[in-house]
N, CA, C and O atoms as CSV, one atom per row, in Angstrom:
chain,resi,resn,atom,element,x,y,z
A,1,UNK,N,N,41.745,77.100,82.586
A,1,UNK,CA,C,43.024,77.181,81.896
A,1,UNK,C,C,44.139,77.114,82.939
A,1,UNK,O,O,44.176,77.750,83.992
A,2,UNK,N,N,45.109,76.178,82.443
A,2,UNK,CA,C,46.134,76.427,83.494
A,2,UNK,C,C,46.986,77.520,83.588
A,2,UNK,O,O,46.906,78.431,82.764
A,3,UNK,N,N,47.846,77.540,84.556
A,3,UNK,CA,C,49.248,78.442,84.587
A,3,UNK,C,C,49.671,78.751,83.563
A,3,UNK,O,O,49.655,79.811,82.937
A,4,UNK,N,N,50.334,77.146,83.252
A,4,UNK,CA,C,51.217,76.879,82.061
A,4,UNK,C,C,50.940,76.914,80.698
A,4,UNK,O,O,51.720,76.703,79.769
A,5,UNK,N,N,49.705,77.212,80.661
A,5,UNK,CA,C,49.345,77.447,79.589
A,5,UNK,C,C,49.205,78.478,78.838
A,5,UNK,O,O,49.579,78.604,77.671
A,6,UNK,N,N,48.381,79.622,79.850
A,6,UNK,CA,C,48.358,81.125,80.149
A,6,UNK,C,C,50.130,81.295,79.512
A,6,UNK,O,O,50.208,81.203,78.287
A,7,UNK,N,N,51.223,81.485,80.127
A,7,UNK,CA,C,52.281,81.743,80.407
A,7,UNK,C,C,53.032,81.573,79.461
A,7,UNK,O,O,53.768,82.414,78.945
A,8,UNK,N,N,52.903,80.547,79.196
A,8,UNK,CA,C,53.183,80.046,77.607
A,8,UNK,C,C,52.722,80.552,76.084
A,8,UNK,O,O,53.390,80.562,75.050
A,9,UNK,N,N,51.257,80.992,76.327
A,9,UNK,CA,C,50.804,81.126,75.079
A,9,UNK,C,C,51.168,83.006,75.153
A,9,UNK,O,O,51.278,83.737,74.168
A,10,UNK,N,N,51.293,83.420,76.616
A,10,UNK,CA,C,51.594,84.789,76.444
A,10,UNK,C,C,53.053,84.974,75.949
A,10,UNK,O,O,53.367,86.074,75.495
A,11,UNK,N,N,53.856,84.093,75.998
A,11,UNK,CA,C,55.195,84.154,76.108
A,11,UNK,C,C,55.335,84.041,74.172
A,11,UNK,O,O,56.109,84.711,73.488
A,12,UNK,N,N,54.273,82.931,73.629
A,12,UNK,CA,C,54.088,82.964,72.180
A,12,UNK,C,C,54.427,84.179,71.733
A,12,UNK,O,O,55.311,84.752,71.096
A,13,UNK,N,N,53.109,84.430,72.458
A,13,UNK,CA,C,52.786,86.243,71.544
A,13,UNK,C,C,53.754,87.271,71.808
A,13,UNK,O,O,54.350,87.843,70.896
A,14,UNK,N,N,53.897,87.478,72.796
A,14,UNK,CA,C,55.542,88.567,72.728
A,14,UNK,C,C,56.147,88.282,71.953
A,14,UNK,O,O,56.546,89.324,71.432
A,15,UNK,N,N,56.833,86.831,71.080
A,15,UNK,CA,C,58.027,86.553,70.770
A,15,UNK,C,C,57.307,86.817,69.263
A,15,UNK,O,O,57.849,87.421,68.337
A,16,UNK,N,N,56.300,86.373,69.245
A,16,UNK,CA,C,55.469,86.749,67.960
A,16,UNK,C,C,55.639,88.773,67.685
A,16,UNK,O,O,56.141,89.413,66.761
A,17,UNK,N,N,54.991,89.185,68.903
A,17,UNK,CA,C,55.484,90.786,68.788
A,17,UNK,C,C,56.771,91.490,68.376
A,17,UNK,O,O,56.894,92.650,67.984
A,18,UNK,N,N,57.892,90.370,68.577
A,18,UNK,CA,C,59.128,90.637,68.716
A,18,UNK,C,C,59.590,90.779,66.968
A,18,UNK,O,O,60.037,91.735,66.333
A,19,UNK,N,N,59.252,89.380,66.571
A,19,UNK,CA,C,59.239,89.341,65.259
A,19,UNK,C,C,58.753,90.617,64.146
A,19,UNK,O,O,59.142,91.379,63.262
A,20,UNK,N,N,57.432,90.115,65.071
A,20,UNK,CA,C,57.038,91.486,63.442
A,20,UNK,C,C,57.288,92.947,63.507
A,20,UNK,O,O,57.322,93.806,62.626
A,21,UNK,N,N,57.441,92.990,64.707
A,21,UNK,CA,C,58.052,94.851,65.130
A,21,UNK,C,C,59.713,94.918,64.056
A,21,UNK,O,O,60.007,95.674,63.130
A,22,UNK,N,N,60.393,93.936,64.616
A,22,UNK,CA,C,61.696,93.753,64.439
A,22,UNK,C,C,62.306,94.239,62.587
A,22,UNK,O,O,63.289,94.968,62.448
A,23,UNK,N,N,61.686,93.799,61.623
A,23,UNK,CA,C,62.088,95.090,60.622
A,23,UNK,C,C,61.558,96.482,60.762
A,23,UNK,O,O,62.440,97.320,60.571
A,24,UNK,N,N,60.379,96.981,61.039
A,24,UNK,CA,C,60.390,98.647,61.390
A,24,UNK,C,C,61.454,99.435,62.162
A,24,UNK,O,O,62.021,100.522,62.047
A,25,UNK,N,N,61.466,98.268,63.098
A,25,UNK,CA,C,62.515,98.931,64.237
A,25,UNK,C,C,63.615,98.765,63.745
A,25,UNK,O,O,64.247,99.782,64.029
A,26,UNK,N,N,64.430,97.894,63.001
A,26,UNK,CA,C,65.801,97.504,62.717
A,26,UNK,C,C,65.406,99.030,61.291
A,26,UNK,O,O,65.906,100.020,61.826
A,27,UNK,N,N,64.903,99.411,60.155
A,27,UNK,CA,C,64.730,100.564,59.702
A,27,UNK,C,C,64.567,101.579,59.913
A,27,UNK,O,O,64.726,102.405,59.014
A,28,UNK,N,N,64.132,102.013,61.339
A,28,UNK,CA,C,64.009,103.240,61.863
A,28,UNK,C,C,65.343,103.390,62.817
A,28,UNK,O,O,65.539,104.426,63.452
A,29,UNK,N,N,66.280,102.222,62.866
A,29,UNK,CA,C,66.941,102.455,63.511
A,29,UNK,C,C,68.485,102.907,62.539
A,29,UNK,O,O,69.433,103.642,62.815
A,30,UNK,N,N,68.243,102.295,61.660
A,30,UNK,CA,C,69.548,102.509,60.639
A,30,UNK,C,C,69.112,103.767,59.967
A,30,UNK,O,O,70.062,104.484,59.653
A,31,UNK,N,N,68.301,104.085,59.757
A,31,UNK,CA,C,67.627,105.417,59.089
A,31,UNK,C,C,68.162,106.814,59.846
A,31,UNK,O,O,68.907,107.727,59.492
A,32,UNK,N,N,67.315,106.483,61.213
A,32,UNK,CA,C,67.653,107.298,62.224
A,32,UNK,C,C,69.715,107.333,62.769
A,32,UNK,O,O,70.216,108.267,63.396
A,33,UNK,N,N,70.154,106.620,62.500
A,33,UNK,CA,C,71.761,107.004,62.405
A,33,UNK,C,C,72.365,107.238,61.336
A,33,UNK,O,O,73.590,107.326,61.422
A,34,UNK,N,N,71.807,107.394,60.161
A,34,UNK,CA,C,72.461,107.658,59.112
A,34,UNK,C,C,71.889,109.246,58.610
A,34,UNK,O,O,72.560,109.921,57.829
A,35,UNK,N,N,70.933,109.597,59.014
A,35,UNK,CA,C,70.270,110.767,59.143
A,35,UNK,C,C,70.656,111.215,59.846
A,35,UNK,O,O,70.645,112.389,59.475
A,36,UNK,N,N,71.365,111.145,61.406
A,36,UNK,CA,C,71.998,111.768,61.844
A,36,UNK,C,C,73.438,112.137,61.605
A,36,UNK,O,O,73.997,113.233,61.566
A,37,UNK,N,N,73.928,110.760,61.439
A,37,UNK,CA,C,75.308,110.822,60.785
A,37,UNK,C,C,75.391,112.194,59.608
A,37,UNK,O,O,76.098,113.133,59.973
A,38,UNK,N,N,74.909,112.283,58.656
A,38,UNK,CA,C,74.487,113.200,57.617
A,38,UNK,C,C,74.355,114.572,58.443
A,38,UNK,O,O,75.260,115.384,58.251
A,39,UNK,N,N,73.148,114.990,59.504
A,39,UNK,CA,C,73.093,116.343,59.962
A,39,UNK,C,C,74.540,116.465,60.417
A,39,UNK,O,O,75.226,117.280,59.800
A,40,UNK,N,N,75.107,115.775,61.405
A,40,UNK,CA,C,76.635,116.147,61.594
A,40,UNK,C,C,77.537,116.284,61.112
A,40,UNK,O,O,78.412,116.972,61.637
A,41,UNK,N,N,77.701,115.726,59.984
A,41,UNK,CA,C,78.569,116.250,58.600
A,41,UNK,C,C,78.316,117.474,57.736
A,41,UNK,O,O,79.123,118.110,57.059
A,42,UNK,N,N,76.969,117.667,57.918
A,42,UNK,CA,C,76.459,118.809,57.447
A,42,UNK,C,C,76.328,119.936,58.125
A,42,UNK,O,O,76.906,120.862,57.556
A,43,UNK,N,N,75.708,120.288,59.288
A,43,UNK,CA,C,75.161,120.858,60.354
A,43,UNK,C,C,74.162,121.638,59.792
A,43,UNK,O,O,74.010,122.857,59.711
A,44,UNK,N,N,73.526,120.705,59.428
A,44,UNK,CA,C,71.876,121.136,59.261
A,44,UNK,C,C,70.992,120.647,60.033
A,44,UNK,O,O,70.863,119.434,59.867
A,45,UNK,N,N,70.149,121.211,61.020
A,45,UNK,CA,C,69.360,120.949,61.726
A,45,UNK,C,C,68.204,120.864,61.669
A,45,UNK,O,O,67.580,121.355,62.610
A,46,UNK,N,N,67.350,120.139,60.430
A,46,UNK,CA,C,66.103,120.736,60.232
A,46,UNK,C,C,65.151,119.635,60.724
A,46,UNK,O,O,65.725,118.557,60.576
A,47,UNK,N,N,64.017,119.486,61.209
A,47,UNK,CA,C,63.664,118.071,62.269
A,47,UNK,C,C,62.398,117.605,60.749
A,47,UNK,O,O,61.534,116.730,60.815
A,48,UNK,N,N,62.575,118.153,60.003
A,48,UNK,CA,C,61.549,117.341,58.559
A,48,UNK,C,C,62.667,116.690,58.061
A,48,UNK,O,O,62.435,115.771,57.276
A,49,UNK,N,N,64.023,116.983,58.370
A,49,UNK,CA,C,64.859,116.418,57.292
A,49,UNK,C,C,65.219,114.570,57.989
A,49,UNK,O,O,65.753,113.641,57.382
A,50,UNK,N,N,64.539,114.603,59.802
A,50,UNK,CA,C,64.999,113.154,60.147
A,50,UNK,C,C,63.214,112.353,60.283
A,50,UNK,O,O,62.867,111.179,60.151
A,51,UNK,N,N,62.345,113.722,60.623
A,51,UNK,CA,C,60.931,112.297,60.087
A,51,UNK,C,C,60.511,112.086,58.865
A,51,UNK,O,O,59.792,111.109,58.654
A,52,UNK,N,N,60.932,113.095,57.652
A,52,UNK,CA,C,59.769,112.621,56.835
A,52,UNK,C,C,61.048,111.298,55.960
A,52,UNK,O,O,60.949,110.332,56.716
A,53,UNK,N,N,61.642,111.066,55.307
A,53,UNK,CA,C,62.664,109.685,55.197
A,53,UNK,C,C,62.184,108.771,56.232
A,53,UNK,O,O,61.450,107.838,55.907
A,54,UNK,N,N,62.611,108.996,57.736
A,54,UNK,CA,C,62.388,107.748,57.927
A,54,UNK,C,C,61.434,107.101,58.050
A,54,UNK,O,O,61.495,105.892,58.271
A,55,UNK,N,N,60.058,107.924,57.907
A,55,UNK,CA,C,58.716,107.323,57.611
A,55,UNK,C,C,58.614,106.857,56.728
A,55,UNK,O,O,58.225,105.692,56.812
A,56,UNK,N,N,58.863,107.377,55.403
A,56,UNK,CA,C,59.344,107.293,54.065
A,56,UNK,C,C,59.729,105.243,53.982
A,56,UNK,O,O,59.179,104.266,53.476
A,57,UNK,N,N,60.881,105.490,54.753
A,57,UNK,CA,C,61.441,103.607,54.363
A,57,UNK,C,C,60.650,103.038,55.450
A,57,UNK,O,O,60.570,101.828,55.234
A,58,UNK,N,N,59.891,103.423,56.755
A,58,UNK,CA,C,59.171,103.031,56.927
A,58,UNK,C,C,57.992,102.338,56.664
A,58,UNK,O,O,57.553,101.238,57.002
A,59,UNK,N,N,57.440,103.600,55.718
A,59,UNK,CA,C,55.784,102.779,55.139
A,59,UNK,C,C,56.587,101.747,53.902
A,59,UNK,O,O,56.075,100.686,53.547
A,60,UNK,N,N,57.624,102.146,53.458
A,60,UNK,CA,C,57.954,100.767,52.261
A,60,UNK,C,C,58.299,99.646,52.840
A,60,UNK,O,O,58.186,98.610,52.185
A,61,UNK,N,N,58.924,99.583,54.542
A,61,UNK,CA,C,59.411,98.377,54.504
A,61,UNK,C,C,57.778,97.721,55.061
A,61,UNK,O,O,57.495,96.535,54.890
A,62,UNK,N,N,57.232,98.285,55.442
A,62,UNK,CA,C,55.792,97.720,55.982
A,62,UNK,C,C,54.979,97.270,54.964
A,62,UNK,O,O,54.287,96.257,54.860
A,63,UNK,N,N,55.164,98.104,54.310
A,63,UNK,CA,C,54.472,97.324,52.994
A,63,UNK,C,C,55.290,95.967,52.579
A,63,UNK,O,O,54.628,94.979,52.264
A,64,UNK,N,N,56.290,95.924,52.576
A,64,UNK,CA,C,57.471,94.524,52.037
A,64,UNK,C,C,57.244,93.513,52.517
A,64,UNK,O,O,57.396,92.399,52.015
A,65,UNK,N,N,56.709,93.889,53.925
A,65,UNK,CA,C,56.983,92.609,54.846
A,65,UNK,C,C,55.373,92.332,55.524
A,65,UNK,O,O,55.040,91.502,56.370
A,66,UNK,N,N,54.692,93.174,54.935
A,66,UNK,CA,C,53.436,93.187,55.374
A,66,UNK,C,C,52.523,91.616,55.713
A,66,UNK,O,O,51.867,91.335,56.716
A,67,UNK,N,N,52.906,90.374,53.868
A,67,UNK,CA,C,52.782,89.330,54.180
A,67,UNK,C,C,53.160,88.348,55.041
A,67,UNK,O,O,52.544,87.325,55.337
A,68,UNK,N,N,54.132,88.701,55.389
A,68,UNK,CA,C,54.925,88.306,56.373
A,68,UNK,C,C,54.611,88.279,57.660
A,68,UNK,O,O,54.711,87.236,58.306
A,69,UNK,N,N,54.147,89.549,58.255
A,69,UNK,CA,C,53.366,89.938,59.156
A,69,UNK,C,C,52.238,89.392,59.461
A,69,UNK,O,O,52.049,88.832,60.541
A,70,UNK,N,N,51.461,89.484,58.641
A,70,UNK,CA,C,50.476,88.758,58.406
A,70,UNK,C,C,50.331,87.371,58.897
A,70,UNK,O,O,49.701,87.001,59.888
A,71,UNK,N,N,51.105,86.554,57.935
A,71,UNK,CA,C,50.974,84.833,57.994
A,71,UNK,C,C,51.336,84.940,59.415
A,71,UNK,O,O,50.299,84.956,60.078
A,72,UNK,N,N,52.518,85.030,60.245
A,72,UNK,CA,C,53.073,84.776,61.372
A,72,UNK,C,C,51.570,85.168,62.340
A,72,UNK,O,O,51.275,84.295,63.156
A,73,UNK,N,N,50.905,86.049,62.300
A,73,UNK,CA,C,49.592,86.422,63.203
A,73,UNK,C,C,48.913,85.392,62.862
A,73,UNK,O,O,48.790,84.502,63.704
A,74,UNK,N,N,48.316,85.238,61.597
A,74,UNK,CA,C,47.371,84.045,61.372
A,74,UNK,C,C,47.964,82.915,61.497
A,74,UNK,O,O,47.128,82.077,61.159
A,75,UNK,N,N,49.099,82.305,61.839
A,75,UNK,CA,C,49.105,80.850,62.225
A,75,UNK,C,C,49.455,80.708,63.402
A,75,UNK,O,O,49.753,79.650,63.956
A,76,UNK,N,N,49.430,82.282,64.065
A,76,UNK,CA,C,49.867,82.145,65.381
A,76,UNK,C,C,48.052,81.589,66.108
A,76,UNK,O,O,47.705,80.643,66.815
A,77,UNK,N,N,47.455,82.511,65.600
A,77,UNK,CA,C,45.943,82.821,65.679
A,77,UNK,C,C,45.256,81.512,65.886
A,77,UNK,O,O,44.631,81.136,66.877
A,78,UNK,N,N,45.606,80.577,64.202
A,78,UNK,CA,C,44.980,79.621,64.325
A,78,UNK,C,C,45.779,78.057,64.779
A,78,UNK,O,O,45.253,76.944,64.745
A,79,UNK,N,N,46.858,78.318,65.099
A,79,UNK,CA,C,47.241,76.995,65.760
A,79,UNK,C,C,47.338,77.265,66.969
A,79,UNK,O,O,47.759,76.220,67.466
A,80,UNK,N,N,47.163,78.332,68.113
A,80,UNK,CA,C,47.491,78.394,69.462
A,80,UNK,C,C,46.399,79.250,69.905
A,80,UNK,O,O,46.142,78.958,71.073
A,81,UNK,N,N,45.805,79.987,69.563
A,81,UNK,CA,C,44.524,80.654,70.242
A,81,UNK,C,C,42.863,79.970,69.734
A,81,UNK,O,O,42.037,79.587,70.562
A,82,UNK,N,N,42.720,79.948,68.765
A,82,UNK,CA,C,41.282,79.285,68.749
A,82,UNK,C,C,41.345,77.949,69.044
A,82,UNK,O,O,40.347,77.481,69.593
A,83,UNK,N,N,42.373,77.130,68.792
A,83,UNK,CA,C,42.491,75.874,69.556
A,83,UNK,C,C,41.915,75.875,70.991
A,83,UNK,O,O,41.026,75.069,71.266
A,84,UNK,N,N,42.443,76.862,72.046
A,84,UNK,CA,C,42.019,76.918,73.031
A,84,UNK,C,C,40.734,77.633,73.003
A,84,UNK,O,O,39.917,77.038,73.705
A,85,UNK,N,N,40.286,78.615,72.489
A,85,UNK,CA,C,39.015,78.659,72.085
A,85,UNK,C,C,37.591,78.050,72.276
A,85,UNK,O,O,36.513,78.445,72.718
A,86,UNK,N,N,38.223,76.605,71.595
A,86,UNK,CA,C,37.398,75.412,71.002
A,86,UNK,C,C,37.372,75.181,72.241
A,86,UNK,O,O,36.300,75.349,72.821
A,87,UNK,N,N,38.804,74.633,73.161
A,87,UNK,CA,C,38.249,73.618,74.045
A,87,UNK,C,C,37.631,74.202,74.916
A,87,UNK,O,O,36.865,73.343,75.353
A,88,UNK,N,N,37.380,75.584,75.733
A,88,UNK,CA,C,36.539,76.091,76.310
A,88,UNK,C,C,35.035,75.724,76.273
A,88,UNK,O,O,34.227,76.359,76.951
């Protein structure tokens, strides 16, 4: 296998990683400031009141986008890794 190939197909998959992380994280991130926003208006400090919500829109947005997730792995899978696979 070459360099460029290696380098490339790793460079795939990060950007592939990037993708499917990218709604959990963009939800845990708006969650997590608006939950805070809220304790500071409030001054309630209770640490169930910032994990169990944002797990909460967590497991829903994972579930939402789950297909999504999905397809992007499997055509990552089968147009750029078992290809090389084969030619081995």
């Amino acid at each position: 296998m070459q360099e460029a190939v290696f380098f490339d197909t790793m460079r795939q998959g990060l950007w592939i990683a990037v993708a499917i992380s990218a709604p959990l994280l963009t939800v845990a991130l708006v969650m997590g400031v608006a939950i805070g926003l809220l304790q500071a208006l409030t001054s309630v400090q209770e640490m169930t009141l910032t994990f169990v919500p944002k797990v909460g829109a967590m497991i829903a947005v994972f579930w939402v986008s789950m297909t999504f997730m999905s397809s992007m792995l499997v055509s990552f899978f089968t147009d750029h890794i078992v290809p090389m696979i084969a030619a081995i």
